[in-house]
C-alpha positions in Angstrom: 0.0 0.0 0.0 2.0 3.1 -1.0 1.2 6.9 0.1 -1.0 7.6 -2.4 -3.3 4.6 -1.4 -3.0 6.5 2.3 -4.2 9.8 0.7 -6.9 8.2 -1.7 -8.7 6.1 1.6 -8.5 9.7 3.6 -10.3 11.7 0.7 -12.4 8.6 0.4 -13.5 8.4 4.4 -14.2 12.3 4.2 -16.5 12.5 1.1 -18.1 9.4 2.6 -18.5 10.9 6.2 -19.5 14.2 4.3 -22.1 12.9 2.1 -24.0 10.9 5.2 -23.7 14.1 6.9 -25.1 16.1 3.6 -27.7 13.6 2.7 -28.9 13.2 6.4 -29.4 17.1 7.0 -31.3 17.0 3.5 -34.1 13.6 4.7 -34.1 15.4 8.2 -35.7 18.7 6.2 -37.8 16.8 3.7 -39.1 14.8 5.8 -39.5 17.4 8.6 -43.6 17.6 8.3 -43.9 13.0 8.3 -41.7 13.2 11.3 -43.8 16.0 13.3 -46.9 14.0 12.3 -45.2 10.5 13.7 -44.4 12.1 16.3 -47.3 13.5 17.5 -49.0 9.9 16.7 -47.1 8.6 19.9 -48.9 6.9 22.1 -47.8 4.9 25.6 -47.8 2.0 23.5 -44.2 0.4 23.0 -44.8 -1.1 19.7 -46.0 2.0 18.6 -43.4 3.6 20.0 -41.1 0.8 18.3 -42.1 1.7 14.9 -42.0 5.2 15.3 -38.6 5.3 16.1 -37.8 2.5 13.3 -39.7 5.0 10.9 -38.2 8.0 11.8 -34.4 6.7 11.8 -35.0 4.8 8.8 -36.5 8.3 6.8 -33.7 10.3 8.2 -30.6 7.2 8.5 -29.1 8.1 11.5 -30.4 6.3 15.4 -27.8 9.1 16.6 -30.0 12.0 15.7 -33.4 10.1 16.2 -31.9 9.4 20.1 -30.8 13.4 20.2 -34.2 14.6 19.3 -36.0 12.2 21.8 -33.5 13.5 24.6 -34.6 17.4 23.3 -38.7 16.1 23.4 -38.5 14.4 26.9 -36.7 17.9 28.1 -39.6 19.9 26.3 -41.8 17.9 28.4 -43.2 16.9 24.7 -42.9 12.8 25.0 -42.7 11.2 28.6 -39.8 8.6 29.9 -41.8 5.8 28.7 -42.4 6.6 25.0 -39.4 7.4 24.7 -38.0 3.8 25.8 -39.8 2.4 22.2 -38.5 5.4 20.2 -34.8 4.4 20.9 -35.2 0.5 20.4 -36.7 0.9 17.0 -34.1 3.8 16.0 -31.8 0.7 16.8 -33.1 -1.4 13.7 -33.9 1.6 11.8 -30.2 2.3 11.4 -29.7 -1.1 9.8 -31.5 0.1 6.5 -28.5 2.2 6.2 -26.0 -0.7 5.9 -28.5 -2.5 3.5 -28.0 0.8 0.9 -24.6 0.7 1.3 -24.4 -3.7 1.1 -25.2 -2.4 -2.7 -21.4 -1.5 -3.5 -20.2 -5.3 -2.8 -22.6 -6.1 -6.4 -20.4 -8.4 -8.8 -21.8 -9.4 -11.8 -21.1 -9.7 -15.7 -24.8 -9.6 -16.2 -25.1 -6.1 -17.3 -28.9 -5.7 -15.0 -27.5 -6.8 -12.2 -24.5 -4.4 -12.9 -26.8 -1.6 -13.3 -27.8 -1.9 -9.1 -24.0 -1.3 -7.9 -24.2 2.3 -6.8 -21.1 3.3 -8.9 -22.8 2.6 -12.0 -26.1 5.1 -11.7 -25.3 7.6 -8.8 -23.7 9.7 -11.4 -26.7 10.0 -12.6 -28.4 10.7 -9.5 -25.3 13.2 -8.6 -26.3 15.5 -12.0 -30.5 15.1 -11.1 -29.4 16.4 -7.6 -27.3 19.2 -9.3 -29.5 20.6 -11.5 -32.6 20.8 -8.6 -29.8 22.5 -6.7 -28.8 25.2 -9.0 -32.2 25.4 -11.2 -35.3 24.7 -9.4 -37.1 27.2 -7.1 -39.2 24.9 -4.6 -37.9 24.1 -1.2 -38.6 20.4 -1.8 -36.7 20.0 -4.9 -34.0 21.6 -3.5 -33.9 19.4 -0.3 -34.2 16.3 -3.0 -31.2 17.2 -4.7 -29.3 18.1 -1.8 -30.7 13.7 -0.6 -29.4 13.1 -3.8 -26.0 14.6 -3.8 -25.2 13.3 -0.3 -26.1 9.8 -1.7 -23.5 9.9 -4.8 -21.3 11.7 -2.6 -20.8 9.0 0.1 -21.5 6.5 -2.5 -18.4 7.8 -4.3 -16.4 7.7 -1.1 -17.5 4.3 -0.4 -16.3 3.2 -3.5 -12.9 5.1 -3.2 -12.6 3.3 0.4 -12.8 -0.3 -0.9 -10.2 0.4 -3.7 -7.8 2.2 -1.7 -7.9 -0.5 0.8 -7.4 -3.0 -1.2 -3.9 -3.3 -1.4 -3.8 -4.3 2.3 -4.9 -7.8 1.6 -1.1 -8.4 1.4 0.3 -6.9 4.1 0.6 -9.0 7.4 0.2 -6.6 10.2 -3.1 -5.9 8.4 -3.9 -9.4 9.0 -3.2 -9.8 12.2 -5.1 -6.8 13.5 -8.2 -8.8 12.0 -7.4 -11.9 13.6 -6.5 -9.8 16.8 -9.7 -8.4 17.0 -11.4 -12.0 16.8 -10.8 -11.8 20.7 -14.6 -10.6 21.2 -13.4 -7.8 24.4 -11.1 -6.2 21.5 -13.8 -6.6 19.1 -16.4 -4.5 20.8 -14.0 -2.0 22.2 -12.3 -1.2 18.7 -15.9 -0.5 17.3 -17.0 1.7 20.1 -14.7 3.7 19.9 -14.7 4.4 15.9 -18.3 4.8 16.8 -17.6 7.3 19.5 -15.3 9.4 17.8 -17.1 9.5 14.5 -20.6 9.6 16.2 -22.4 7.6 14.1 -22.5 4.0 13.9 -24.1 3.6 10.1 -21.1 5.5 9.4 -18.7 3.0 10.9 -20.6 0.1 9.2 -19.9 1.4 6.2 -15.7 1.8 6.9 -16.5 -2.0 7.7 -18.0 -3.0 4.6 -15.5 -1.0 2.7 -12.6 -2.6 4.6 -14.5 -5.9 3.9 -12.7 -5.3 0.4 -9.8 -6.9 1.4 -11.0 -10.2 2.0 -9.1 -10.1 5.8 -12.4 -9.4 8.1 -13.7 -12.4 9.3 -17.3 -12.4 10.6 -15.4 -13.4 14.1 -13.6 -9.9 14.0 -17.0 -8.3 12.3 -19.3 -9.7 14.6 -17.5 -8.1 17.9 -16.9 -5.0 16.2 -20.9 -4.3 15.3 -21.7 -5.0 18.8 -19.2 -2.8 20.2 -20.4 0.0 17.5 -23.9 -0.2 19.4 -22.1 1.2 22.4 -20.7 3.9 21.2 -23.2 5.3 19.1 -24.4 6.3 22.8 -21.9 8.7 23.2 -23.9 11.7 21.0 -27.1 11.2 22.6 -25.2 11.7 26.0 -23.4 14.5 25.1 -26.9 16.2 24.1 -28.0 15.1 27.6 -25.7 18.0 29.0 -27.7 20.9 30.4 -31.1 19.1 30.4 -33.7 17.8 33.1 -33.5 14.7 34.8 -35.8 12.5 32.4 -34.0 14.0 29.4 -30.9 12.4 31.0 -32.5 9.1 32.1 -33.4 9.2 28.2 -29.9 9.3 27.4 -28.8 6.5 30.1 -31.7 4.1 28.8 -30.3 4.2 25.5 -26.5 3.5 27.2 -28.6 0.7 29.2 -30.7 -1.0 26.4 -26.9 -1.1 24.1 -24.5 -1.9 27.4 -27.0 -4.7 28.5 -27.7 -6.2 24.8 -24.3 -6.1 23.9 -23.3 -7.8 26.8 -25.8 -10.4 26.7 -25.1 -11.3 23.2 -21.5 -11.4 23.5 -21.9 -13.9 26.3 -23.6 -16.0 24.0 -21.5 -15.8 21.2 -17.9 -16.1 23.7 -19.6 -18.9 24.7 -20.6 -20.4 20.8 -16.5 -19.2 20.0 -15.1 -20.8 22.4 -16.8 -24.1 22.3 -18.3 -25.0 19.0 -15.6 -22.9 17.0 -17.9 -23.1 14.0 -15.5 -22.3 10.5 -18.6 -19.8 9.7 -16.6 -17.7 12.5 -13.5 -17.8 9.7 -15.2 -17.1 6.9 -14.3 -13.7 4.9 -17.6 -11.1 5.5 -18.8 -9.2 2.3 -20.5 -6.1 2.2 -23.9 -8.1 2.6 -23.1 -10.2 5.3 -22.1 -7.1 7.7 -25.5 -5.6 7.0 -27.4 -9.3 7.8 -25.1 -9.3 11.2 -26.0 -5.8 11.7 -29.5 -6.2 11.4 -29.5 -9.6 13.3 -27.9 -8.3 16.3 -30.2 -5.2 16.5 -33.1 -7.0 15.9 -31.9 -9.6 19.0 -31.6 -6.8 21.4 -34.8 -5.7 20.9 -36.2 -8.9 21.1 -34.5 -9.5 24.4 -34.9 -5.8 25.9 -38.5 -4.4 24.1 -40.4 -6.6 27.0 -38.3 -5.8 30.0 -38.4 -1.9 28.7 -39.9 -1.0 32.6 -36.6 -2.6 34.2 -34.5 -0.3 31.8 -36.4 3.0 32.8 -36.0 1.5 36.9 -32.4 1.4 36.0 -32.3 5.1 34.3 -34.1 6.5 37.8 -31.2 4.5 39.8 -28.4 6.3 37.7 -30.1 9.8 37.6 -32.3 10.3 41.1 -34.8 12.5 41.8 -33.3 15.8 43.7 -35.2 16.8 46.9 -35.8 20.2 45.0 -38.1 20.3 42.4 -36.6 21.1 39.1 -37.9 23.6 36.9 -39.2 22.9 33.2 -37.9 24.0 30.2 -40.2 24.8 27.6 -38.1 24.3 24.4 -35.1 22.9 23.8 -32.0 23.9 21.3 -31.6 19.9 20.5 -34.9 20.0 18.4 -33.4 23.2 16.2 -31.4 20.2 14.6 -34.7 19.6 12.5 -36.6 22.9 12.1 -40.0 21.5 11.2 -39.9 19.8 14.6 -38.7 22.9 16.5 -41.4 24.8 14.6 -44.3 22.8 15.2 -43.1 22.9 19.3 -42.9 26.8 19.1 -46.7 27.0 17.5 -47.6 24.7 20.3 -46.2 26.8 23.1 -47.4 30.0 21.6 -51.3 28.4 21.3 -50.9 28.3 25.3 -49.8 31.2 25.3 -52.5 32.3 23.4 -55.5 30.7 25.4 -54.0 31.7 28.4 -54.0 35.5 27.0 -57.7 35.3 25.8 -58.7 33.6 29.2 -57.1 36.2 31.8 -59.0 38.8 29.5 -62.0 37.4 30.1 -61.3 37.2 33.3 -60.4 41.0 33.5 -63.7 41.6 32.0 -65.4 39.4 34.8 -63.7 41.0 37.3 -65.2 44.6 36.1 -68.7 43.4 37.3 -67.9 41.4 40.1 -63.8 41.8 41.6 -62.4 38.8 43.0 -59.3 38.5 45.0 -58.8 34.8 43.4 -59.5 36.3 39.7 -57.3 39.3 40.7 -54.3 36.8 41.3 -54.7 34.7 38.6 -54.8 37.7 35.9 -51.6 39.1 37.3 -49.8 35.4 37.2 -50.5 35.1 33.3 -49.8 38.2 32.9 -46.2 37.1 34.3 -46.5 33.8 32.3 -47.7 35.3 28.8 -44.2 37.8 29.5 -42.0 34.6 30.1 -43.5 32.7 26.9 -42.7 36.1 24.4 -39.2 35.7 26.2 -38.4 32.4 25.6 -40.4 31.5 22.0 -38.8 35.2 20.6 -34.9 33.7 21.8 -36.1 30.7 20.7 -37.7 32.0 16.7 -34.8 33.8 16.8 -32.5 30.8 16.6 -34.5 28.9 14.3 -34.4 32.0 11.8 -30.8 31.6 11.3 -31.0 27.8 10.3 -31.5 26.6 6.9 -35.5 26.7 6.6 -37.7 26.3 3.9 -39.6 29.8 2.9 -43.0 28.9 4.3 -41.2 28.3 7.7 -39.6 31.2 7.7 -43.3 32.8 7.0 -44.3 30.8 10.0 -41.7 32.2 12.0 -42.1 35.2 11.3 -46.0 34.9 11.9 -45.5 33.8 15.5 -42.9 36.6 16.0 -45.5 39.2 14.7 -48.4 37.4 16.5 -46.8 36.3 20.6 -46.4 40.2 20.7 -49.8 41.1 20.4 -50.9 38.1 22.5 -48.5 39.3 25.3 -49.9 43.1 25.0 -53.7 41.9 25.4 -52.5 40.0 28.9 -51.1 43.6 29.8 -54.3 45.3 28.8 -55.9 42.4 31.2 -53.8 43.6 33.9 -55.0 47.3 32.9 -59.0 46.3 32.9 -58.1 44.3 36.5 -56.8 48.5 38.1 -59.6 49.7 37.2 -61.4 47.3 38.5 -59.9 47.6 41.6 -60.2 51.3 41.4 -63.6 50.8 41.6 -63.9 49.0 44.1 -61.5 51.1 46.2 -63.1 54.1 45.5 -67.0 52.8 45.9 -67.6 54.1 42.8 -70.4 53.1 40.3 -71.3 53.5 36.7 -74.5 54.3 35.9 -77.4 52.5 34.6 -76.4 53.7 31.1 -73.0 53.0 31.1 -73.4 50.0 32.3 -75.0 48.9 29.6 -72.9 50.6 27.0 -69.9 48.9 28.6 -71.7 45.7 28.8 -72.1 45.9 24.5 -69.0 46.9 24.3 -67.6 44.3 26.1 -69.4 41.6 24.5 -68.0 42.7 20.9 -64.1 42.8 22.2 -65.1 39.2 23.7 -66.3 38.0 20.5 -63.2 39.1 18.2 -60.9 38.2 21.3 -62.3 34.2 20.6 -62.4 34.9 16.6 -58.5 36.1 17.0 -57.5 32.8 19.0 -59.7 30.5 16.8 -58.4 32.1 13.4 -54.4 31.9 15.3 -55.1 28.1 16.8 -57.0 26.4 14.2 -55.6 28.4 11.0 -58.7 28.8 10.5 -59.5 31.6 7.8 -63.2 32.3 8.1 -62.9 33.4 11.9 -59.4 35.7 10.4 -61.9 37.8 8.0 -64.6 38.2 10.6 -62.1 40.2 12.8 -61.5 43.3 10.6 -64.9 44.2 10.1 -65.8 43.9 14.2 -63.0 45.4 15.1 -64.0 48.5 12.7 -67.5 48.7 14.4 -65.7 48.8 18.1 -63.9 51.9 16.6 -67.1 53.2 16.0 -68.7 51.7 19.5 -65.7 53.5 21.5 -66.0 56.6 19.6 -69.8 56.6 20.4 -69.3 55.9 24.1 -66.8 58.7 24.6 -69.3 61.4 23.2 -72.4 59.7 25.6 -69.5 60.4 28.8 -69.3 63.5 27.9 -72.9 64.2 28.1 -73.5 62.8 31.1 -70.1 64.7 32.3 -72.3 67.7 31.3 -75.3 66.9 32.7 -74.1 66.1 36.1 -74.7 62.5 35.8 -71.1 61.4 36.1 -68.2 62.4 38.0 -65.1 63.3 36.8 -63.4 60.5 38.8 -65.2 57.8 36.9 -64.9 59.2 33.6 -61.0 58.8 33.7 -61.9 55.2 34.9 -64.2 55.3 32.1 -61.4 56.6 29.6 -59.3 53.9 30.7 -61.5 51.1 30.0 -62.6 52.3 26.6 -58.9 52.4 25.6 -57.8 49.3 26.9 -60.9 47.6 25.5 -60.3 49.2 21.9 -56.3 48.5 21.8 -57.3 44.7 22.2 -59.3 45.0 19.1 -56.4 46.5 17.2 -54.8 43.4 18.8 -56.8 41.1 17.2 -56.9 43.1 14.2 -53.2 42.5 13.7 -53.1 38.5 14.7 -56.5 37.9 12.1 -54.3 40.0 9.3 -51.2 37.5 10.3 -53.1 34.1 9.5 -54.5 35.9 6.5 -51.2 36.9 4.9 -49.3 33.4 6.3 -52.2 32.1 3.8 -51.1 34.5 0.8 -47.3 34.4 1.2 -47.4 37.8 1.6 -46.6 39.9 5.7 -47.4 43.2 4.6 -49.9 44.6 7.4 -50.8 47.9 6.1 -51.6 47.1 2.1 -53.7 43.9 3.6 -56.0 45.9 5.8 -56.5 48.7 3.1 -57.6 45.4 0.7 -59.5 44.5 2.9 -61.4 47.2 4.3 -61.1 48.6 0.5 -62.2 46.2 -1.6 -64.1 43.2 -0.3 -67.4 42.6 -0.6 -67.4 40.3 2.6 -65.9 42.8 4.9 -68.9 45.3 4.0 -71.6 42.4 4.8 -70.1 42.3 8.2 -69.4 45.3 9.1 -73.1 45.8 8.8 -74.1 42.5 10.5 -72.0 43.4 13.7 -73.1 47.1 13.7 -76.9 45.4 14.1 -75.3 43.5 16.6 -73.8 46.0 19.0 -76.2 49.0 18.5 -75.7 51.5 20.9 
């Protein structure tokens, strides 16, 4: 093996590790929506935990970034310990279908069909589809396809350039013996946990397996040791990701330590003991390209057989290794391990901000409650959303923020900026809560009543800003469209309710009817009540121009108030409505 053999297996490894790294980033992000979706079909079952993590890892080909993301969702508070235990067995066997893709190089034929499936022979063409949606096409999709495609050829490529440099080692003894060295099954595992470790990605140090398996030197005895021992340290990302989270996020982590330290241990009793004692020739025999990804599979598939039913001992043992503190620990609402696939990190930020939505819309009606009958209960449960509405604008802007500068597709990057534009105004109708709850307290302080009239002018009024509060949060929640264009025109005929109301104050100021005290109460509450509508104004306009690609505020309203026929029907229906 000269130097140039040396150089041609590095650039070989590094366009192979870089085109599983390429063509994993581009199945993460065009797959992003499935994945959300599987995800949110978990249930405490284990099998259908089991095939959700199977799915997941073989859509995106890598149990090391399936395992990270169930560590980020169990700190999110999004799947529980026990979901998660079936997630991480089946992202066990779904990394196999990696080694099954790459089992495709070892293809040896003179039949020109069976030629045709050896990855050298059509990923060129797959590398020039993959360009040209790269440089040509428009859509997000396309572009996340050729990017799949690209990574493919890429690592295909390096594969191939793996198996050739290597093959001059067939010759060279020390070669040899490090093969037969590793036959000793301790060896064996450690060697491949620790490629596995350093490399973080076991598919990855499958397929330096098959490529060495070239050479004709690797016995299934060394291979066989080495696979288990890559299950082990495939461990070592989803650990590192467990740095900085909660408790179950870690015991996450340590059940998927547990479930590969016990399997592998297991398993290589059994096989010591078949080594030692039988010594079957099959142990001998060179292993192709195929036959590591039938091991591979095998022992995966026996782990999970041995471990899926004894899943309750494995979370037992992840509560011995990581205990329960005597002080309560404090939850973390999102986590910066699910910005690794922005579809997922998206769909948990539109989650969070629909609490934070209902809980903004609830402590208003609250507020207006509170106006007719004050509460000291009410009173302390308006100011604590009002705290907790601040807290979730805090942490889902940071949090948008981060997930702006990632490579996202252009409709999540209207959806991030829709739920920038929209937790703002959510967060500013809990402060106008807080607002309506002084001066009900002022009120109440003061002994001072509204009269008969006002009362019920206040009482109309009230019932319109209620309404487009609920068509605001229904239009945000449940995308739904219908309740969006209802808001404009209502919100138009509070203008025109508020403007009314002011001018009937100011008669009964006149009159004598009303003292000056209560009228700045009165002031109050009309602005506080009318700024919520221009609240919901601005979130109905948001889920309108989300739907039309388009975030321009100002040229939306004036279409809308300008030029549609709906908007005029409604204004007139709510006008009927809330006559004063």
């Amino acid at each position: 093996m000269t130097i140039f053999d040396v150089l041609s297996l590095i650039g070989g490894l590094c366009l192979f590790l870089f085109g599983m790294n390429v063509m994993g980033d581009g199945l993460e992000r065009r797959a992003g929506g499935s994945l959300q979706k599987l995800l949110g079909r978990l249930t405490n079952s284990k099998i259908k935990g089991f095939l959700t993590g199977l799915g997941v890892t073989a859509v995106i080909q890598s149990s090391s970034a399936t395992t990270v993301m169930v560590v980020g969702f169990v700190n999110s508070g999004i799947m529980t310990l026990k979901q998660s235990i079936g997630v991480i067995m089946g992202a066990n066997i779904g990394t196999t279908v990696t080694s099954w893709i790459l089992s495709l190089g070892g293809i040896s034929s003179k039949n020109l069909f069976v030629s045709l499936l050896k990855p050298t022979s059509f990923t060129p063409v797959l590398a020039l589809i993959g360009t040209a949606f790269l440089m040509f096409s428009k859509s997000d999709k396309k572009k996340d396809t050729g990017t799949i495609l690209l990574g493919f050829a890429t690592l295909m490529f390096g594969m191939d350039a793996m198996s050739k440099a290597v093959s001059g080692l067939s010759d060279i003894p020390a070669f040899q013996n490090l093969f037969i060295m590793f036959k000793n099954p301790v060896l064996g595992v450690l060697a491949g946990a620790v490629l596995t470790a350093v490399i973080q990605s076991s598919s990855a140090s499958v397929g330096i397996l098959q490529a060495l398996s070239a050479t004709g030197q690797v016995s299934f005895g060394a291979a066989i040791p080495i696979i288990m021992g890559q299950n082990i340290g495939t461990c070592i990302t989803a650990l590192l990701s467990s740095f900085g989270t909660n408790k179950n996020a870690k015991r996450a982590a340590m059940i998927h330590l547990s479930f590969n330290v016990i399997g592998t241990v297991f398993w290589l009793s059994i096989y010591s003991l078949i080594y030692y004692t039988l010594k079957p020739a099959f142990f001998d025999t060179a292993a192709s390209h195929l036959g590591i990804a039938v091991t591979h599979s095998i022992f995966n598939i026996l782990c999970t057989a041995l471990l899926l039913p004894l899943s309750s001992v494995l979370e037992k043992i992840a509560y011995k290794l990581v205990p329960d503190d005597k002080k309560a620990e404090q939850n973390v609402e999102l986590d910066d391990r699910l910005l690794a696939t922005p579809s997922i990190a998206l769909g948990e930020c539109s989650h969070l901000a629909h609490t934070m939505a209902n809980l903004s819309v609830k402590s208003f009606e609250d507020a207006i409650v509170s106006l007719y009958m004050y509460n000291d209960d009410i009173a302390a449960n308006i100011k604590a959303a009002e705290k907790e509405t601040d807290h979730f604008e805090d942490v889902l802007g940071t949090y948008l923020a981060k997930l702006s500068r990632h490579q996202i597709s252009d409709r999540d990057s209207a959806s991030v900026s829709k739920l920038l534009k929209v937790i703002g105004d959510f967060e500013r109708i809990s402060d106008h809560s807080v607002n309506l709850l002084e001066s009900a307290q002022e009120l109440k302080e003061k002994d001072i009543e509204l009269t008969d009239e006002g009362k019920k002018e206040l009482n109309i009024l009230c019932n319109a800003v209620s309404e487009i509060l609920h068509l605001a949060l229904d239009a945000f929640v449940n995308d739904n469209l219908e309740s969006a264009n209802k808001v404009e025109p209502l919100e138009q005929v509070i203008d025109t309710i508020n403007v009314k109301l002011r001018d009937t104050h100011i008669d009964r100021l006149k009159k004598g009817e009303c003292s000056v005290e209560a009228g700045f109460i009165w002031s109050d509450l009309l602005t506080n009540l009318e700024r919520t509508s221009d609240h919901c104004s601005n979130i109905a306009v948001c889920v309108i121009d989300a739907h039309d690609n388009n975030m321009n505020i100002h040229e939306s309203l004036k279409h809308i108030k300008k030029e549609s026929p709906y908007f005029k029907e409604k204004f007139e229906e709510y006008s009927l409505k809330y006559t004063i």
